[in-house]
Rosetta silent file (secondary structure, phi, psi, omega in degrees, C-alpha in Angstrom):
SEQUENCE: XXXXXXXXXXXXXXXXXXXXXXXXXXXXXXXXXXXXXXXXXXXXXXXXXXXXXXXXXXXXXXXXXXXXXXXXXXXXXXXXXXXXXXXXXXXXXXXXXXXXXXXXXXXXXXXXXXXXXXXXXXXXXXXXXXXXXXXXXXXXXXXXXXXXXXXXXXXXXXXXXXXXXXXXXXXXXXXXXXXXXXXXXXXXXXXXXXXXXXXXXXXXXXXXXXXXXXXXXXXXXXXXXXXXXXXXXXXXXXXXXXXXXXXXXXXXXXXXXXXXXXXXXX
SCORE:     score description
SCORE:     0.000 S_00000001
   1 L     0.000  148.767 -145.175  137.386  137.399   61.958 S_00000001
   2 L   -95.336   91.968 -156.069  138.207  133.824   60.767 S_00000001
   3 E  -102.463  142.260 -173.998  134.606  132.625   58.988 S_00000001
   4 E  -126.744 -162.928 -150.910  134.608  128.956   58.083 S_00000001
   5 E  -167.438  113.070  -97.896  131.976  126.414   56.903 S_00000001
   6 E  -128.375   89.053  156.587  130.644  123.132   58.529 S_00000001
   7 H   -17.573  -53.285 -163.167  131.169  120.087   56.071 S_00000001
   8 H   -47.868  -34.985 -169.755  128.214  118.131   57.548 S_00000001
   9 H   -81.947    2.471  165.127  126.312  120.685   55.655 S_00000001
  10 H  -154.156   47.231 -174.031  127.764  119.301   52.029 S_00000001
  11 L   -59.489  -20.903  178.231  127.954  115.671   52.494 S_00000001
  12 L   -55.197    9.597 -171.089  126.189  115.479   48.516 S_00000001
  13 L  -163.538 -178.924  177.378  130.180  115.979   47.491 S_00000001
  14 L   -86.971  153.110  165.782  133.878  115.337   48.581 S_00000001
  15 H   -62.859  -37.184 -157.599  135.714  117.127   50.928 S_00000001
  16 H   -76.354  -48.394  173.888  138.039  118.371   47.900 S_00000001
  17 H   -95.459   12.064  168.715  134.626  119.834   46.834 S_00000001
  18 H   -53.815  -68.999 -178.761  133.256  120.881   50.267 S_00000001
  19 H   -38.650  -58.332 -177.336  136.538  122.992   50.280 S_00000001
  20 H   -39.050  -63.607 -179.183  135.844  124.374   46.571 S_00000001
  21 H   -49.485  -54.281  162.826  132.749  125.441   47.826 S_00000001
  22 H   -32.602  -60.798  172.620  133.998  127.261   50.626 S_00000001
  23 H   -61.282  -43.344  163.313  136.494  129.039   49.053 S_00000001
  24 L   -73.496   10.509 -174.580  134.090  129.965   46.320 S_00000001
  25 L  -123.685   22.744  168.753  131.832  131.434   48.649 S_00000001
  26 L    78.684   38.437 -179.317  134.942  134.143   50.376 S_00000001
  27 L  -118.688  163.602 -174.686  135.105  131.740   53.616 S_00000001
  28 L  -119.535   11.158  158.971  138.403  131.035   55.156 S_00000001
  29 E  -156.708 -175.333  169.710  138.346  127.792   56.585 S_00000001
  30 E  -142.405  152.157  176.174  136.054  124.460   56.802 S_00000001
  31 E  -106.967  131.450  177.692  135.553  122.201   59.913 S_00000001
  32 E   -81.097  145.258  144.541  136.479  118.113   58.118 S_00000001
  33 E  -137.495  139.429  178.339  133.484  116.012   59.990 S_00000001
  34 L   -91.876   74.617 -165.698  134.239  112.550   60.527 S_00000001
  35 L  -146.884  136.887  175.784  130.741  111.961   58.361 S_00000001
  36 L   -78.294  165.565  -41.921  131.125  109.842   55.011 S_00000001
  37 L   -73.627   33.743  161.877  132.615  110.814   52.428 S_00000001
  38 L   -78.615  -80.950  139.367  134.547  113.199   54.037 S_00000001
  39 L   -42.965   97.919  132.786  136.232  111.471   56.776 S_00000001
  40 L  -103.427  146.351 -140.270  136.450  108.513   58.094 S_00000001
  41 L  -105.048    2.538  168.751  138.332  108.174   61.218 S_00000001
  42 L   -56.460  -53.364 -138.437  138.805  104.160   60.863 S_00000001
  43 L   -78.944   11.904  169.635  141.116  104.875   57.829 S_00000001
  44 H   106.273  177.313  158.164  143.834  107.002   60.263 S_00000001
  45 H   -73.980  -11.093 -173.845  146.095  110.081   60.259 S_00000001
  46 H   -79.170  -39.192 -172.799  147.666  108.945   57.054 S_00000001
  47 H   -71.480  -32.332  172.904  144.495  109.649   54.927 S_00000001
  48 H   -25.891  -73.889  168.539  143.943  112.808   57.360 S_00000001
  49 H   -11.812  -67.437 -176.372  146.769  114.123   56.342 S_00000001
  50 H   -71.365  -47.914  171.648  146.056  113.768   52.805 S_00000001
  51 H   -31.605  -69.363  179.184  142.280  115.048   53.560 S_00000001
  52 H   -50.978  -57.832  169.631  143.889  118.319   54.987 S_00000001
  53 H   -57.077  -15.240 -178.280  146.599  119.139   51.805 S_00000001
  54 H  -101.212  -38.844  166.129  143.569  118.666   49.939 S_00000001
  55 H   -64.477  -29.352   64.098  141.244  121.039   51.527 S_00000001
  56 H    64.907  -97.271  167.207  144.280  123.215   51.669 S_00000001
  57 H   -62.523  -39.500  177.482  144.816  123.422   48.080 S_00000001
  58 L   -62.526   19.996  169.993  141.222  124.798   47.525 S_00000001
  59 L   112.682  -31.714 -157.698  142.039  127.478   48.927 S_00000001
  60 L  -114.731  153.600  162.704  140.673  127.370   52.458 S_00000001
  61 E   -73.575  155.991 -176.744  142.307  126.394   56.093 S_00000001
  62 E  -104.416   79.493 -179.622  141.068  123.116   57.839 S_00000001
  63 E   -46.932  -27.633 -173.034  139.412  124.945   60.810 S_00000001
  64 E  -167.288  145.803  141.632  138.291  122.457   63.024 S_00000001
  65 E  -106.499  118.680 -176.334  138.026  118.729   63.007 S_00000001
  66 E   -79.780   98.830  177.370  134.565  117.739   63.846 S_00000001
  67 E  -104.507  154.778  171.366  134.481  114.318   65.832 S_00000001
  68 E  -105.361   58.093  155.318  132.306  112.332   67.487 S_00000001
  69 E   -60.335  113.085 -164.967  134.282  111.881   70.113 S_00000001
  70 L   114.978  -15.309 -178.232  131.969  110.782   72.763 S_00000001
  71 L  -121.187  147.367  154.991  129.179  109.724   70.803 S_00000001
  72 L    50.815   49.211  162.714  128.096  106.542   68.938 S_00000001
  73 L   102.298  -30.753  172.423  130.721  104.269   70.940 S_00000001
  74 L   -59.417   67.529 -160.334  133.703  106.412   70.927 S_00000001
  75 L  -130.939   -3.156 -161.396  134.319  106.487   74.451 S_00000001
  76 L   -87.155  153.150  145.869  137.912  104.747   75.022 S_00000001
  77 L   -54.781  -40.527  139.109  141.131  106.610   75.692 S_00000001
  78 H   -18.365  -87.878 -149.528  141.805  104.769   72.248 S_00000001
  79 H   -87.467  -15.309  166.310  139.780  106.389   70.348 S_00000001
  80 H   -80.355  -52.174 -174.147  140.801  110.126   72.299 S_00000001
  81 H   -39.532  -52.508 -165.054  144.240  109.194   71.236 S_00000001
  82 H   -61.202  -44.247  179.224  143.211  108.645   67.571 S_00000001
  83 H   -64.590  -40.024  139.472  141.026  111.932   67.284 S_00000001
  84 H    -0.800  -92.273  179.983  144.074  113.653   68.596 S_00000001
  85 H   -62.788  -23.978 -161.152  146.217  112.507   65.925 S_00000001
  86 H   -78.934  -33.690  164.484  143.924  112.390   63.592 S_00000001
  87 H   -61.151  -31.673 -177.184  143.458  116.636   64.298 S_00000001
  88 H   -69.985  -71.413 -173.565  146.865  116.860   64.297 S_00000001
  89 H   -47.961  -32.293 -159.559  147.622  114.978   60.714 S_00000001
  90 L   -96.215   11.364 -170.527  144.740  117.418   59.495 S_00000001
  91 L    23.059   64.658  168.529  146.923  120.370   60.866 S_00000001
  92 L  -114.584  166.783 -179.265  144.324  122.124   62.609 S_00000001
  93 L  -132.049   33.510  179.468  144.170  123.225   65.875 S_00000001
  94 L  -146.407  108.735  175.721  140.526  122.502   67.282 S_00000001
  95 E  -108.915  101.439 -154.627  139.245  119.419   67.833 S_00000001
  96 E   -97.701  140.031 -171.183  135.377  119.031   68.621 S_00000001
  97 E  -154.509  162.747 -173.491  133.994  116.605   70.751 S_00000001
  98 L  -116.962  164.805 -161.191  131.225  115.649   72.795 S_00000001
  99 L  -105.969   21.526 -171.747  130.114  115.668   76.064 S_00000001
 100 L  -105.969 -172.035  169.809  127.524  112.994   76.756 S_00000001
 101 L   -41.040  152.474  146.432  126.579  110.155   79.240 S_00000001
 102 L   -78.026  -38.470  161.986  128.905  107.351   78.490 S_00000001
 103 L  -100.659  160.883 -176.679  125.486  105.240   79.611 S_00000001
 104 L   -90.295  146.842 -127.885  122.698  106.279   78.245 S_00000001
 105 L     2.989   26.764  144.956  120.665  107.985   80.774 S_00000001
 106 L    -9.359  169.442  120.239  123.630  108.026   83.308 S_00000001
 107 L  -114.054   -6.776  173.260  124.188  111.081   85.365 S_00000001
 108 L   -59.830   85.604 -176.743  127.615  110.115   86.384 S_00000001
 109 L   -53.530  -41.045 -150.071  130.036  113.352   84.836 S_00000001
 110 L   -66.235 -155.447  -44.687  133.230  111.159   85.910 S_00000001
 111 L   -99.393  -36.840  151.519  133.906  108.792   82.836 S_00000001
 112 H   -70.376  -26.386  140.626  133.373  111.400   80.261 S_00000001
 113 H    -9.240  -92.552 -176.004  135.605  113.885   82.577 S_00000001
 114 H   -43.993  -38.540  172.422  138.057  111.332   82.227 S_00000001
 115 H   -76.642  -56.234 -168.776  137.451  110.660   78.628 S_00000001
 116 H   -39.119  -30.127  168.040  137.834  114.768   77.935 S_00000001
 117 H   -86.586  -27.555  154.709  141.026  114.960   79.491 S_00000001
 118 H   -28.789  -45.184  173.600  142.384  112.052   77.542 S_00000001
 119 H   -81.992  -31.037  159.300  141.621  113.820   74.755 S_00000001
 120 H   -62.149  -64.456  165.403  143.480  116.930   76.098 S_00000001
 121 H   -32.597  -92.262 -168.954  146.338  114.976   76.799 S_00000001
 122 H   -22.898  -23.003 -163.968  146.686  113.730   73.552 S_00000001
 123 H   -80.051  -38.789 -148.168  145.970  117.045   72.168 S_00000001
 124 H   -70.209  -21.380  156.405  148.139  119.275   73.619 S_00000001
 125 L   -36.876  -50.911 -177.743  151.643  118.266   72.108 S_00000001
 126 L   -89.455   29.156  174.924  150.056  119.334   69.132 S_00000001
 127 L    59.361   27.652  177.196  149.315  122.625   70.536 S_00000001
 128 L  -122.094  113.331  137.268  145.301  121.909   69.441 S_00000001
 129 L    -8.759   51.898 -159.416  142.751  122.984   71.455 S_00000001
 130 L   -51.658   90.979 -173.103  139.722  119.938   72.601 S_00000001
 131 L   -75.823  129.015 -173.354  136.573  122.041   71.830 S_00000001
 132 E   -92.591  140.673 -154.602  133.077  120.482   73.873 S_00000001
 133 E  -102.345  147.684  148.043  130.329  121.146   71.335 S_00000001
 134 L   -38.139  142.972  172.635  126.988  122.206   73.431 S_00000001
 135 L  -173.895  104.348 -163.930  124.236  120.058   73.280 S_00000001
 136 L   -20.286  123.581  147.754  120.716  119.595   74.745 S_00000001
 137 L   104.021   12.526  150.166  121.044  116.280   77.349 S_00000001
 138 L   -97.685 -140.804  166.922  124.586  116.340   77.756 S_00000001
 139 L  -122.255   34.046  171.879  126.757  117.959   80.176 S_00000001
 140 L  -145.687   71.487  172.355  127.492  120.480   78.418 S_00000001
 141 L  -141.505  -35.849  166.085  124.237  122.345   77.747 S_00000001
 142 L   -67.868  176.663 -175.796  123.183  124.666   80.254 S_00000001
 143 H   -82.962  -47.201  176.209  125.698  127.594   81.737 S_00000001
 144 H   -82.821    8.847  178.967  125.465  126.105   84.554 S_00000001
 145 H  -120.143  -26.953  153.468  126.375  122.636   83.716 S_00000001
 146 H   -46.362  -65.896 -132.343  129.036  123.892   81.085 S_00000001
 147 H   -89.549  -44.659 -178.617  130.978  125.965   83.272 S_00000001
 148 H   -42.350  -35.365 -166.504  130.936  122.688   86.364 S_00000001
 149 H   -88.701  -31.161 -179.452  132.349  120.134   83.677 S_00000001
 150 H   -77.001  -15.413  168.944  135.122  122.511   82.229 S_00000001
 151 H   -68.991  -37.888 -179.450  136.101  123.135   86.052 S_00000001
 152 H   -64.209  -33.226 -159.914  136.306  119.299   86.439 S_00000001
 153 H   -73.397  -56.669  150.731  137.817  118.678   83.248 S_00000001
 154 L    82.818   35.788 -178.879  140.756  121.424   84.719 S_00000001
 155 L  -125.669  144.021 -157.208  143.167  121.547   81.473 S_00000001
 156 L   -60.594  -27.996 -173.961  144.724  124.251   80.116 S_00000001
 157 L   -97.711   19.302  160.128  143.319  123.063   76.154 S_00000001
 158 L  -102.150   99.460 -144.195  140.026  122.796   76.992 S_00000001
 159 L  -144.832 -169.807 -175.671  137.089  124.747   76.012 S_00000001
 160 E  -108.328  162.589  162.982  133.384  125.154   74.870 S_00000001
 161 E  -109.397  100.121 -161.336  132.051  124.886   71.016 S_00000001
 162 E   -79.049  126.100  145.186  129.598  127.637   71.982 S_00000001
 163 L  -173.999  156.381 -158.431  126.055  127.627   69.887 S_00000001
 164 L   -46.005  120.011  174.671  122.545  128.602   70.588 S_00000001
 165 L   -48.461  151.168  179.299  121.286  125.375   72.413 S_00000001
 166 L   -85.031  141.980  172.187  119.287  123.029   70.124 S_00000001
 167 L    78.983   48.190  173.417  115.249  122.429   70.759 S_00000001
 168 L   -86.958  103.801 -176.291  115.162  125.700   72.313 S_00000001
 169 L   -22.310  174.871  174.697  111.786  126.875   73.494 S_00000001
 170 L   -76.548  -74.434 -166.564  110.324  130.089   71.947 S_00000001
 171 L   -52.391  -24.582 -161.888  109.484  131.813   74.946 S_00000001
 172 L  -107.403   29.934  152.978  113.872  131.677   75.792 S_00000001
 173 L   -53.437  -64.400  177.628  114.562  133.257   71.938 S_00000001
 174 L   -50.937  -24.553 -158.252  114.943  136.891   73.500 S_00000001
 175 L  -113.852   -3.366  166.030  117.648  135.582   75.751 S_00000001
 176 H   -76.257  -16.725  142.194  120.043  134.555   73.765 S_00000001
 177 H   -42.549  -57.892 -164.484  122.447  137.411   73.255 S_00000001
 178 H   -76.324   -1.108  173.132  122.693  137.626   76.755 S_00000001
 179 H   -60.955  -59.811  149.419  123.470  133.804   76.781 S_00000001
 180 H   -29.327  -81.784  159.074  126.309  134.746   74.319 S_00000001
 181 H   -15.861  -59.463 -159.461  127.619  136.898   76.329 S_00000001
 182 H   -65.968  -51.984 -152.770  127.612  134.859   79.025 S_00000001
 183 L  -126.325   31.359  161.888  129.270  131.476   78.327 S_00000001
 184 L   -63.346  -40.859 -156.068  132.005  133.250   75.132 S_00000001
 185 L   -71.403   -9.712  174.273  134.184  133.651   77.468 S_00000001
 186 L  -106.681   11.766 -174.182  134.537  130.065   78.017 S_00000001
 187 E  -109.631  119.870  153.690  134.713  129.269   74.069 S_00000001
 188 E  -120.519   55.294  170.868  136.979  129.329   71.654 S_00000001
 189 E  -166.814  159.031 -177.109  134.910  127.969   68.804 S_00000001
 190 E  -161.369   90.786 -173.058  131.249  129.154   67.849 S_00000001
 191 E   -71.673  158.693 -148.729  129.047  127.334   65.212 S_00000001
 192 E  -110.902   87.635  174.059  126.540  129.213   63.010 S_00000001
 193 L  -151.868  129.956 -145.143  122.863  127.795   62.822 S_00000001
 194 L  -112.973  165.979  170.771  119.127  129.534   62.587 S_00000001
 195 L  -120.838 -172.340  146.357  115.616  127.556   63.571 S_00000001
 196 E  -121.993  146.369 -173.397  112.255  127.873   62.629 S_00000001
 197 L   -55.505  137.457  160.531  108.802  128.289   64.280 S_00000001
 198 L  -129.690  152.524 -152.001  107.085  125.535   65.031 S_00000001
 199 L   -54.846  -10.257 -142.499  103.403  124.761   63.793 S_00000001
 200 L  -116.169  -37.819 -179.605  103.447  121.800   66.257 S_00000001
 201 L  -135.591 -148.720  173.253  104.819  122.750   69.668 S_00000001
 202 L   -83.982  -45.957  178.662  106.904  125.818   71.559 S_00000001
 203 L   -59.975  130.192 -162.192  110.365  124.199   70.786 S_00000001
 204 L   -86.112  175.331  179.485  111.678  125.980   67.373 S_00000001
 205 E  -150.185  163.139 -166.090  112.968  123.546   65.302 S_00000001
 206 L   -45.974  179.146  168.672  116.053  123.446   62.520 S_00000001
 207 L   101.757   -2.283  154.485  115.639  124.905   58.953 S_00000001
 208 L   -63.345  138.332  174.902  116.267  128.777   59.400 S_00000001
 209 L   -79.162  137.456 -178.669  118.590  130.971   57.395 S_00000001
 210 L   -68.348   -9.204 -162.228  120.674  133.103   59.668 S_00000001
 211 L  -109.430   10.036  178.041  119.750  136.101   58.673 S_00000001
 212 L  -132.124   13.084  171.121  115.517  135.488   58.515 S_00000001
 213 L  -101.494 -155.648 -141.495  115.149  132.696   60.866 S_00000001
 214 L   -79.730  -19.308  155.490  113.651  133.387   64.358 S_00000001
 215 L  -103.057  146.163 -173.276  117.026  134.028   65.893 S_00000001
 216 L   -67.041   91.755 -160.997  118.640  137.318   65.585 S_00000001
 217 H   -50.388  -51.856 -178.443  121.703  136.679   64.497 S_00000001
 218 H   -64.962    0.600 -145.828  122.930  140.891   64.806 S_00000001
 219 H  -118.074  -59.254  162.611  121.966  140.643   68.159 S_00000001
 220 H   -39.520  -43.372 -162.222  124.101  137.549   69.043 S_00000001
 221 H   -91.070  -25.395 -167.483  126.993  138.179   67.341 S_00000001
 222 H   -91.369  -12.949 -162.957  127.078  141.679   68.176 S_00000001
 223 H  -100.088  -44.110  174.929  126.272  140.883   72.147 S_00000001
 224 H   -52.600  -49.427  168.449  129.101  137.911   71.871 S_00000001
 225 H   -70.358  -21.415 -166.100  131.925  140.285   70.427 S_00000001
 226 H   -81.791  -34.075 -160.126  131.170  143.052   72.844 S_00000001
 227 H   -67.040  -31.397 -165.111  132.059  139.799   75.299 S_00000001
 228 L   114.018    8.036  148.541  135.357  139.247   74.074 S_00000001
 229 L   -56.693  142.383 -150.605  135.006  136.560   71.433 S_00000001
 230 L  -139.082  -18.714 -130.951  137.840  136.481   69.172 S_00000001
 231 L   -97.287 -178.096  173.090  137.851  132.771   67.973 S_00000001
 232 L   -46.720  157.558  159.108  136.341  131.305   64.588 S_00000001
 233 E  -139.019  127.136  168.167  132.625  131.426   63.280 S_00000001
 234 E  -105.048   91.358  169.051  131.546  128.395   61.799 S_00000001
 235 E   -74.724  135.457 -151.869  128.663  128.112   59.741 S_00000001
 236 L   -89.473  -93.091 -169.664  126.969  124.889   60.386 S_00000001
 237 L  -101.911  155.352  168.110  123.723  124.142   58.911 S_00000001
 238 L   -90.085  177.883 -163.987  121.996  125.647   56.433 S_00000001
 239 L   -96.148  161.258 -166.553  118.147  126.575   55.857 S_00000001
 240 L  -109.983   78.383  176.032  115.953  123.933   54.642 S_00000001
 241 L  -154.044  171.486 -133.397  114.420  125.502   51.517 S_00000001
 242 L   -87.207    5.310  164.590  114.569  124.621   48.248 S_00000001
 243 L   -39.372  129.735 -175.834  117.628  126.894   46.982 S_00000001
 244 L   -68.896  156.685  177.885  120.853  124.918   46.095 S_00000001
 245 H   -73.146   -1.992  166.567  123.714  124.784   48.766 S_00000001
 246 H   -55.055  -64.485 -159.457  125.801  127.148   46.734 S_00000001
 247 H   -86.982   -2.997  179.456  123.084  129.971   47.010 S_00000001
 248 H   -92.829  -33.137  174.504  122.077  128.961   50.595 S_00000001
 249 H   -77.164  -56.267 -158.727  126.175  129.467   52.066 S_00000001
 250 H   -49.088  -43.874  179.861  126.399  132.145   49.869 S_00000001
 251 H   -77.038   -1.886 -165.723  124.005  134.685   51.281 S_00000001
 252 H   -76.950  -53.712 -167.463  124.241  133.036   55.057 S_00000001
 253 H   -44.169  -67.251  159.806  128.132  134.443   54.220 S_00000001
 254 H     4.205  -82.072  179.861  126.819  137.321   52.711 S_00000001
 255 H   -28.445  -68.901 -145.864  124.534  138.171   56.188 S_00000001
 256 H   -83.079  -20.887  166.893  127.523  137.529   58.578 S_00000001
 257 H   -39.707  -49.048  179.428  129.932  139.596   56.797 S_00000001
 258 H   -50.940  -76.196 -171.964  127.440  142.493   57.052 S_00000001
 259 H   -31.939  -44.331  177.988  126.877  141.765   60.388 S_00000001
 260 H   -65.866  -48.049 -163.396  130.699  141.515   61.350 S_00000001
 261 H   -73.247  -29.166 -175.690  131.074  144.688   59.028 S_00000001
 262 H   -91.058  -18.502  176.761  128.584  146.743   61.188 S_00000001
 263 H  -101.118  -21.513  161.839  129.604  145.775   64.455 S_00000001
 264 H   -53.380  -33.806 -139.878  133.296  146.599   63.854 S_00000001
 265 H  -112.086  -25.934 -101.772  132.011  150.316   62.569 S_00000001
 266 L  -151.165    0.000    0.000  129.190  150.635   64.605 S_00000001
């Protein structure tokens, strides 16, 4: 299975050594985020381009481009066009985007609808895939508000960037395999990221390792593949302890290989 690596998670360097890193930790692709100083999505498809041959030569495939389509202003058919191309020049075939109000506390689904298939359009000459990344308050965070907007959405290149919702209570920890299960089948992308307990409320909060924070990672991964996920795993963030980000990818890789290794055999 195709295991990649999250840029966002080594903005302290270049993409040329984002990539390095990857490759020097056995992973076989990286998702480019359009986050300085990897990307920026001002400067075009020409620098993509070059962005991609360089991630590329290290070794590794360009897995995903991570946009904020949808976010922070990005809301035009413009700017779907651009992310498009810009996925394209970066010869990848998944392009992640979001899913939120266009106003801020809105409830209206049409005008991102409309922006998501824009962004389909655009996509699908180049045979890439618009992945909607999950996300607490948008309209794409519950199963049952996932599955309404990709029915709306209606295009053959559309799909979820499936991962364990963020700010997730405690008490709903246990339920997440069967969550997996549940809403793979509408994913063909699946980021990587662990929590921690927290001292202060119910809600767990970021900063977990995959394989010791509070969710069970064999449990996911192994309830998600029995589903019929086929697509990448991208680990996203890493745990927030004091270990350099070298020795913090390595052993998260480390984990899911095992994990991966046990549920093929097992």
């Amino acid at each position: 299975m195709h295991l990649a690596f999250c840029s966002i998670s080594a903005v302290d360097r270049s993409i040329e050594a984002a990539a390095a890193l990857a490759a020097q930790c056995g992973l076989d692709g990286l998702e480019v985020t359009a986050h300085a100083p990897h990307l920026d999505p001002e400067a075009g498809p020409s620098a993509a381009h070059d962005i991609g041959r360089a991630v590329r030569a290290a070794g590794v495939d360009v897995v995903a481009y991570g946009s904020y389509l949808g976010r922070f202003g990005q809301i035009t058919t413009a700017h779907a066009e651009r992310e498009a191309a810009i996925a394209a020049a970066l010869e990848t075939r998944l392009l992640r985007v979001w899913a939120e109000p266009i106003e801020d506390g809105s409830g209206d689904v049409a005008p991102t609808v409309e922006l998501m298939r824009a962004a389909c359009d655009a996509a699908a000459a180049a045979g890439i895939t618009v992945v909607i990344e999950r996300h607490l308050g948008s309209f794409a965070d519950t199963p049952e508000r996932i599955e309404r907007l990709l029915q709306a959405i209606d295009r053959p290149n559309v799909a979820l960037n499936y991962q364990v919702l963020d700010f997730l209570p405690a008490s709903e920890i246990a339920d997440q395999p069967s969550d997996a299960a549940r809403l793979v089948k509408h994913a063909r992308y699946f980021h990587l990221k662990n929590y921690q307990p927290n001292p202060m409320g119910e809600q767990v909060i970021p900063g977990g390792s995959l394989a010791d924070g509070v969710l069970d990672y064999r449990a996911i991964l192994g309830a998600a593949l029995r589903a019929g996920y086929d697509g990448p795993l991208t680990i996203e963030f890493l745990a927030a302890d004091e270990r350099s980000v070298e020795e913090k990818l390595a052993a998260d890789v480390a984990f899911v290989r095992q994990v991966l290794a046990k549920i093929e055999h097992g």
